[in-house]
C-alpha positions as a Markdown table, in Angstrom:
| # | Residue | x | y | z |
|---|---|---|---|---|
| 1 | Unk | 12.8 | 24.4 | 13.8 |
| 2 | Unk | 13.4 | 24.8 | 17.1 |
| 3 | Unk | 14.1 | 21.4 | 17.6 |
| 4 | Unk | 16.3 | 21.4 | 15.0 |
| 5 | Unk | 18.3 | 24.1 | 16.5 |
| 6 | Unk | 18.3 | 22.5 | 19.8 |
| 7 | Unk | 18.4 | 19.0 | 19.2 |
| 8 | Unk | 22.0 | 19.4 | 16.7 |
| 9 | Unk | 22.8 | 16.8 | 14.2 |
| 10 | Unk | 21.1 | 14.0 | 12.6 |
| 11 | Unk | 21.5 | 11.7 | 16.3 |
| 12 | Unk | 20.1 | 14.7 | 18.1 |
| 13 | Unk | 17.2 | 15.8 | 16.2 |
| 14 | Unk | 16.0 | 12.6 | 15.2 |
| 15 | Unk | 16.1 | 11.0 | 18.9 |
| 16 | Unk | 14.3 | 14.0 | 20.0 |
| 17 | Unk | 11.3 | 12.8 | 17.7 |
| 18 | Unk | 11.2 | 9.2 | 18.8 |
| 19 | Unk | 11.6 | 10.4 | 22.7 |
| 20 | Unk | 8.4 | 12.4 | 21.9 |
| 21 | Unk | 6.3 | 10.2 | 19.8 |
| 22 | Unk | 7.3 | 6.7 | 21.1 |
| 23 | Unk | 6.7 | 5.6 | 24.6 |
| 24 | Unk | 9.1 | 4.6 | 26.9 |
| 25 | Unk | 7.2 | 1.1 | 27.7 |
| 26 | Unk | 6.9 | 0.2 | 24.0 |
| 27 | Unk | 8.5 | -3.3 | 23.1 |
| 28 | Unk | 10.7 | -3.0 | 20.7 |
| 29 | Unk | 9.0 | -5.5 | 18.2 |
| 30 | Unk | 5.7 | -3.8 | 18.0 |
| 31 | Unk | 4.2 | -1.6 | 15.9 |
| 32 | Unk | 3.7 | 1.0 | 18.3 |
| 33 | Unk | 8.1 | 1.3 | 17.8 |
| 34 | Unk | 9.4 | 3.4 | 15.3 |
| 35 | Unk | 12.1 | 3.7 | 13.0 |
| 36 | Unk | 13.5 | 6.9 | 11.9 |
| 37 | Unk | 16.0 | 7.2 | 9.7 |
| 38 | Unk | 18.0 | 11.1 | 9.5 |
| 39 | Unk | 20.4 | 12.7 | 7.6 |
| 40 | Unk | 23.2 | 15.3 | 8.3 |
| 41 | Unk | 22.2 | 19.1 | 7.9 |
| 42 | Unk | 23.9 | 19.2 | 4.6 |
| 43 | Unk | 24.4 | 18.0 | 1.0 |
| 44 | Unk | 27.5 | 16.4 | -0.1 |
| 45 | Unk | 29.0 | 13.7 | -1.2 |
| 46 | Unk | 32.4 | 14.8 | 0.1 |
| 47 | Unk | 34.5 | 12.3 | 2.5 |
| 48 | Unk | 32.5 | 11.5 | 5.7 |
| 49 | Unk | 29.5 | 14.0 | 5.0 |
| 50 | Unk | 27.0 | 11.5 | 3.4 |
| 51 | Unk | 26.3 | 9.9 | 6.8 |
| 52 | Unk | 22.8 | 9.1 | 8.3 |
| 53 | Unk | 21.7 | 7.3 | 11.2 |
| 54 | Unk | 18.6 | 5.0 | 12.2 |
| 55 | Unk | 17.2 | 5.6 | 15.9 |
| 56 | Unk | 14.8 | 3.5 | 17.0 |
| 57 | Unk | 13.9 | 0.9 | 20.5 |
| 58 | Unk | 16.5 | -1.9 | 20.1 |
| 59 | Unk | 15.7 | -5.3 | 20.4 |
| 60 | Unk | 18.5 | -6.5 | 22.1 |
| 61 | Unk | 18.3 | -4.2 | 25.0 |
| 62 | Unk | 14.9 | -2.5 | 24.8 |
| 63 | Unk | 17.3 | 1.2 | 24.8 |
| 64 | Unk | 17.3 | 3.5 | 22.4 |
| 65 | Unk | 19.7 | 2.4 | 19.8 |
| 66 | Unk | 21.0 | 4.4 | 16.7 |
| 67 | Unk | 23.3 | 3.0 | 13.8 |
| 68 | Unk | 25.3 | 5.3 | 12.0 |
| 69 | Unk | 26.3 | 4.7 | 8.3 |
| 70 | Unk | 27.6 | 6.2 | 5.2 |
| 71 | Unk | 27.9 | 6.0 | 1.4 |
| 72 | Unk | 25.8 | 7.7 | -0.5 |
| 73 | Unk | 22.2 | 7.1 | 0.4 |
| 74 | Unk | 22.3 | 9.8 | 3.2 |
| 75 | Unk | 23.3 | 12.7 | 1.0 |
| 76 | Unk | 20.9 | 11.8 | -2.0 |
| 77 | Unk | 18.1 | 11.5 | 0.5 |
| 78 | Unk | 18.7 | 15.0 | 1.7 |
| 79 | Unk | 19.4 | 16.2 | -1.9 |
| 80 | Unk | 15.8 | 14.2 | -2.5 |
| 81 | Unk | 14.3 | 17.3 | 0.1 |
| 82 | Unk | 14.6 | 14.9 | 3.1 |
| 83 | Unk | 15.7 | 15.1 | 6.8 |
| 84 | Unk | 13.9 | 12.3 | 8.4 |
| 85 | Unk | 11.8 | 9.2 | 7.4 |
| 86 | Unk | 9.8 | 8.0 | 10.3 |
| 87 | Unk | 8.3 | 4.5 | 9.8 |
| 88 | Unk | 5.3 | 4.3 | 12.1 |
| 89 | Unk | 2.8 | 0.8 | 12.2 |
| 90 | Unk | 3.9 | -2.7 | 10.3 |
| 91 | Unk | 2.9 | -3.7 | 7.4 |
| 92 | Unk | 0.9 | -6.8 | 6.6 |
| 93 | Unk | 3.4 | -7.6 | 3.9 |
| 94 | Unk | 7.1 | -7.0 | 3.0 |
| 95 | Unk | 7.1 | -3.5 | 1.7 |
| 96 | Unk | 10.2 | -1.4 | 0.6 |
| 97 | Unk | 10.1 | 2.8 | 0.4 |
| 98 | Unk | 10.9 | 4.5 | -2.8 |
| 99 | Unk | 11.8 | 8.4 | -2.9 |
| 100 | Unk | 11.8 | 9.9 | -6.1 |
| 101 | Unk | 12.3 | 13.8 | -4.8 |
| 102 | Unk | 9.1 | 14.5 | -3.2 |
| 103 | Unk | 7.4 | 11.8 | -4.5 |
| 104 | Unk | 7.5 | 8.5 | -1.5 |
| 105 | Unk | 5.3 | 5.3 | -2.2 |
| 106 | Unk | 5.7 | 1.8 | -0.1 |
| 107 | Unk | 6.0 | -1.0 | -3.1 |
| 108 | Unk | 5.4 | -4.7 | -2.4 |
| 109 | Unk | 8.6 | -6.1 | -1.7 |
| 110 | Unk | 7.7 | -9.8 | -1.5 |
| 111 | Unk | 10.0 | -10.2 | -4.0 |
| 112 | Unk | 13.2 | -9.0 | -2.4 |
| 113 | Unk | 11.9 | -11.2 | 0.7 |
| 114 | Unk | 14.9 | -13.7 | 1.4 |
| 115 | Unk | 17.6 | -11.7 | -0.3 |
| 116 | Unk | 20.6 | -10.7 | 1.3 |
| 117 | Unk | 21.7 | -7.1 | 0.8 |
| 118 | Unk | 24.3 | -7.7 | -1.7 |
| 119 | Unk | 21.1 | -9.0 | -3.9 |
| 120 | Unk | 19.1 | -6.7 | -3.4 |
| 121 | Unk | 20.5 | -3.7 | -4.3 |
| 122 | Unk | 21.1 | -4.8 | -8.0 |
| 123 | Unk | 17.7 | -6.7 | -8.1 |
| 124 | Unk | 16.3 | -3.0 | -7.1 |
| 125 | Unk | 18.4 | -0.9 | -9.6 |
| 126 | Unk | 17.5 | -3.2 | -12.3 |
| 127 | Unk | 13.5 | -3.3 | -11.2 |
| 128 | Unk | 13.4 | 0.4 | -11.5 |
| 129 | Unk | 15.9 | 0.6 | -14.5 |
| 130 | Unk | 18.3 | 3.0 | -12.3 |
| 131 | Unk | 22.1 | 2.2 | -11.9 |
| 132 | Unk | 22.0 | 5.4 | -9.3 |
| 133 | Unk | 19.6 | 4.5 | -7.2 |
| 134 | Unk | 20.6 | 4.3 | -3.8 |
| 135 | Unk | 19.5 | 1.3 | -1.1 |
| 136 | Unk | 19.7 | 1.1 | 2.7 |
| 137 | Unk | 18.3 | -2.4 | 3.1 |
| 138 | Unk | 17.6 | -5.4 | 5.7 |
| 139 | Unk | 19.2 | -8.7 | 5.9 |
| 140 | Unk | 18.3 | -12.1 | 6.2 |
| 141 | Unk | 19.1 | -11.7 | 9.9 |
| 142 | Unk | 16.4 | -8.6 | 10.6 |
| 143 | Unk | 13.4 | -10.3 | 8.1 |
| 144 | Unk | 14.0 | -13.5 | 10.3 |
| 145 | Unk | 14.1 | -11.1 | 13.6 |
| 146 | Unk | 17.3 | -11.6 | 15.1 |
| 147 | Unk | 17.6 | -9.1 | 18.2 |
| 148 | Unk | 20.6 | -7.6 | 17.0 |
| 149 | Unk | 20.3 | -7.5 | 13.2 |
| 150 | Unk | 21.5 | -4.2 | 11.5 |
């Protein structure tokens, strides 16, 4: 909690974590990298206030690098019980996260491999039978590893 009061904001906080757990040297493309993803201290759905951000070591530059985004994801994560996600390792297989309150399980996702995000989203909702369901996915451009992929 410290942290949390020192390190304010989603940015803050989250960059805080990978400083600590990730070190300087690591390349960017290894599994020793992480990727956190971190939501705002609050829960609403209001203008602006569903935001989140994803810190991690870029690619492109080898410098910490954080993308900010809204919608809705961020808010139902935190409304999930969620502050942070922090991917650690790589997976021998494409894998995607699913959060059902406190209930998070990786899923195979070799079926989603090679789908832009405008497929995948309603290829997701309709797996899981679940027009709400909210998706923060890769591209074509990250699966393929393209140094500056969002």
């Amino acid at each position: 909690m410290q942290w949390a009061r020192d390190y304010v904001g989603q940015r803050g906080l989250a960059t805080k974590y990978f400083t600590e757990e990730v070190d300087a040297t690591v390349d960017p493309l290894s599994p020793a990298n992480k990727l956190i993803w971190a939501t705002v201290a609050h829960r609403t759905m209001a203008s602006t206030g569903g935001r989140y951000s994803v810190i991690t070591k870029g690619a492109l530059t080898g410098a910490i690098a954080c993308s900010n985004s809204g919608g809705y994801w961020g808010a139902e994560l935190k409304m999930a019980g969620w502050d942070m996600i922090i991917f650690e390792g790589k997976s021998p297989k494409p894998v995607y996260l699913l959060i059902q309150d406190d209930t998070a399980q990786l899923l195979d996702a070799s079926w989603l491999w090679g789908k832009s995000v405008w497929e995948t989203e309603p290829a997701i909702k309709a797996k899981h039978q679940d027009p709400q369901i909210r998706v923060s996915s890769i591209g074509r451009a990250g699966e393929t590893g393209c140094m500056y992929a969002g």
